[in-house]
C-alpha positions in Angstrom: -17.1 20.2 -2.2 -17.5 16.4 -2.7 -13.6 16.7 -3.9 -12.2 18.7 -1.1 -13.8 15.9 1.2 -12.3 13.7 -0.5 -8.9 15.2 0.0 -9.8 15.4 3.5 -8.7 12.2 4.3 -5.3 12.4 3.2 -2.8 12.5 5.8 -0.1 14.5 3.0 -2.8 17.7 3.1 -3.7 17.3 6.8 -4.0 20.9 8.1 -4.7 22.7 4.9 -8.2 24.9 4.7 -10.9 24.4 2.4 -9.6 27.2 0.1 -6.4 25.4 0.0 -7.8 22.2 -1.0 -10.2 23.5 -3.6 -6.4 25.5 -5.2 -5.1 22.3 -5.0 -8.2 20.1 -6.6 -7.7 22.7 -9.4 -4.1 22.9 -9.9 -3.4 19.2 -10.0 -5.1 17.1 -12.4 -6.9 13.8 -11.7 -7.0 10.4 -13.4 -8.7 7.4 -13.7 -7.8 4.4 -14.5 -9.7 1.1 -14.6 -9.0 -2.8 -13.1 -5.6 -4.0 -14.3 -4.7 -0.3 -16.6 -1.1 0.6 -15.9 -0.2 3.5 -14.0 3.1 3.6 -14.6 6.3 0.8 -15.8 9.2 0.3 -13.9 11.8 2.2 -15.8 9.8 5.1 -17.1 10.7 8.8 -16.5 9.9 10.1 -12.8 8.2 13.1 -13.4 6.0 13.4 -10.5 4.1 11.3 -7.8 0.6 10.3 -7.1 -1.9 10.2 -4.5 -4.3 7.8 -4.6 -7.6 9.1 -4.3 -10.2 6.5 -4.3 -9.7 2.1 -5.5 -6.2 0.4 -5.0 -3.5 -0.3 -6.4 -0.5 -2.6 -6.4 3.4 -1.8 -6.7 5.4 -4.9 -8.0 8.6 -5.6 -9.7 8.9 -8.2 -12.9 11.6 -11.1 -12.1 13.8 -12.0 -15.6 11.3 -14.5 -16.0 8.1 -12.8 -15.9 7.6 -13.7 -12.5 5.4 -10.6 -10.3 7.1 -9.7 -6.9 4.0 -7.6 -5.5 6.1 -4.6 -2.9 3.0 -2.8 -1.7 -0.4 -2.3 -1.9 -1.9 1.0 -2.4 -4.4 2.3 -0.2 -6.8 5.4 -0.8 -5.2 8.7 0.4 -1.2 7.1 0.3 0.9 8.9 -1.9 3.3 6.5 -4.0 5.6 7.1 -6.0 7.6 9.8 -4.3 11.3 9.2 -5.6 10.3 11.5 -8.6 10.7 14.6 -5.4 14.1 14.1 -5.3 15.9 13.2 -7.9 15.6 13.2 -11.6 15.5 9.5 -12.1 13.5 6.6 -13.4 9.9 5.1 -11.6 11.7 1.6 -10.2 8.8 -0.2 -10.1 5.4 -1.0 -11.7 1.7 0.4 -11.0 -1.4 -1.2 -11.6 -4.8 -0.4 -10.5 -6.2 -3.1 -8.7 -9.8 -1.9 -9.0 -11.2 1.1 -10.7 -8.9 4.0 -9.3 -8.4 7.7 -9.1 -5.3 9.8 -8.9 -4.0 12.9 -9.0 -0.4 13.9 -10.3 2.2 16.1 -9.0 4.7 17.2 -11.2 8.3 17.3 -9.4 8.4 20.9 -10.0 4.3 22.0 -9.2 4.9 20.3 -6.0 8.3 22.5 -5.2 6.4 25.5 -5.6 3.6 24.3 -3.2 5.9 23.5 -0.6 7.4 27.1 -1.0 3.9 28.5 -0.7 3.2 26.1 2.6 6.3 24.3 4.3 3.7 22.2 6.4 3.2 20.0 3.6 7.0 18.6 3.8 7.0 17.7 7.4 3.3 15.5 6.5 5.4 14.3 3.9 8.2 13.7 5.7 6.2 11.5 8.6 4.7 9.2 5.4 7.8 8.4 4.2 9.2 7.7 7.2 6.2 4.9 7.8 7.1 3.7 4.2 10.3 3.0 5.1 9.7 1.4 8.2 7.2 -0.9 6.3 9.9 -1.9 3.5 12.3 -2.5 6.1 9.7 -5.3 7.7 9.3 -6.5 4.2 12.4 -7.2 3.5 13.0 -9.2 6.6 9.7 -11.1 6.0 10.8 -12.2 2.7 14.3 -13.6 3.9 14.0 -14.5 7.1 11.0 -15.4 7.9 8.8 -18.7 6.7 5.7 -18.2 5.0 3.2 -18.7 7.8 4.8 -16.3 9.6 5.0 -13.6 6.6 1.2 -14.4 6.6 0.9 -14.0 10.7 2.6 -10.6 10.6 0.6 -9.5 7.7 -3.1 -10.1 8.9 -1.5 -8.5 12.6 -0.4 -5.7 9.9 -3.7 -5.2 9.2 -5.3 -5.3 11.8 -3.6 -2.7 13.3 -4.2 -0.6 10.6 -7.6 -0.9 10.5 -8.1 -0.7 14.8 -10.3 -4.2 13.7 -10.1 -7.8 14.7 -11.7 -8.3 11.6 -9.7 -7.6 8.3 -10.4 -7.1 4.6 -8.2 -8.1 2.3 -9.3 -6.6 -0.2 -6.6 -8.3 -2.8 -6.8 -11.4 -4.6 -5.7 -14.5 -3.6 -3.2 -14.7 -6.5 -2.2 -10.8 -5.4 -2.1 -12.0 -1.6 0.7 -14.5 -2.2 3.0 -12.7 -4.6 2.7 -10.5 -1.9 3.6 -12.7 0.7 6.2 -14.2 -1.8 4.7 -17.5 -2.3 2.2 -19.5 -4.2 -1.8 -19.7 -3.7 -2.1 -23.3 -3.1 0.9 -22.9 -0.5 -1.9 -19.7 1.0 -4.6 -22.3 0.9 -2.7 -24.6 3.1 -1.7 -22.4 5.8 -4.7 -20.0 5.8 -6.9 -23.9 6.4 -4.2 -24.2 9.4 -4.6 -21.4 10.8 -8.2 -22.2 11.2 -8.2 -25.5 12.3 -5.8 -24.0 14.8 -8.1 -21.7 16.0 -5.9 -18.4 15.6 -8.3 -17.5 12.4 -11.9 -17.5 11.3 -12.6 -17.1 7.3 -15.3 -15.8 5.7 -14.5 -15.2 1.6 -11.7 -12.0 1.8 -12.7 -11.3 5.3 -10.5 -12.7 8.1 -10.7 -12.3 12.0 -8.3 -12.9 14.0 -9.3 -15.0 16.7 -6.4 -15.8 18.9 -4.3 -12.9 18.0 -1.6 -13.8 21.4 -1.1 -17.5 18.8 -0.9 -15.4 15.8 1.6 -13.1 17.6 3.3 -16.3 18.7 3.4 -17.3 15.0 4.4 -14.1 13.5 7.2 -14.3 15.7 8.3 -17.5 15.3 8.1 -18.7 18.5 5.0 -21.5 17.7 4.7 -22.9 14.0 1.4 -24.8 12.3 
């Protein structure tokens, strides 16, 4: 039961019974992997995709020079990975966990079979790549239009949307934060001290809130700077 709850909460198997979930927690095997194990490198086979069950993850690319570009980080019940669905290809990017994770696989051609069986499962998958795509859309802009403290603005008002809170977890490094943001962490320091003294933030370790989210919005849009 405890692993049919947990599959509960993710939006790809929203609608399905209990019996359905248990079939599924059965089928499909889980893994676990621990802080900073490799999931998966950019250029291995795409077999299948993953759905992250419980920890996080991070998605990042490897510049010539070594240099980490982190694309996305992984939240419990998001499927990544997905290009293995539709064509016979190569995973583009690396996976990390982040923090002690669990995921379960779908091979390319298990998960054909379950779509056959319910055709529900493509329209939920369907609506979460369309969100992913949106979200990599706004990433790319960030990264080259946009100056760093408003990467940062539009990131924290990210989140806070996400989680309906004023007050946000990070739950990433600081390190991880920036090569996110595609910066440095003393060039985070700077602006995250800023944006306090400004008043549009309040800090507390990894926990932000957002305290004049209209300034933030401001910022985020670049219509104030720091």
């Amino acid at each position: 039961m405890q692993r049919t709850d947990t599959m509960k909460a993710v939006p790809l198997f929203e609608g399905l019974s209990d019996r359905q979930l248990e079939s599924l927690s059965r089928t499909f095997p889980r893994r676990s992997y621990g802080a900073g194990e490799t999931i998966f490198r950019d250029g291995d086979p795409a077999e299948g995709f993953y759905i992250l069950l419980s920890g996080r993850l991070k998605i990042y690319k490897l510049s010539m020079e070594g240099k980490e570009q982190i694309l996305h980080i992984i939240e419990a019940g998001e499927p990544f990975a997905e290009v293995a669905l539709f064509s016979e290809t190569t995973f583009p990017a690396y996976a990390e966990a982040i923090r002690e994770s669990e995921v379960m696989f779908f091979s390319r051609k298990a998960f054909q079979q379950l779509v056959r069986d319910d055709p529900s499962i493509i329209m939920n998958m369907l609506a979460i790549l369309s969100q992913r795509l949106k979200y990599f859309t706004r990433l790319v802009e960030d990264l080259s239009l946009k100056e760093v403290p408003q990467r940062l603005a539009a990131y924290l008002l990210f989140l806070a949307e996400r989680e309906g809170s004023p007050q946000v977890s990070l739950g990433i490094s600081k390190g991880q934060l920036a090569s996110l943001l595609g910066t440095i962490p003393e060039t985070l320091s700077r602006i995250t001290a800023k944006m306090a003294g400004q008043g549009l933030i309040a800090m507390q370790g990894r926990r932000i809130t957002i305290v004049d989210r209209n300034g933030l919005q401001a910022l985020a849009e670049g219509v104030k700077g720091l």
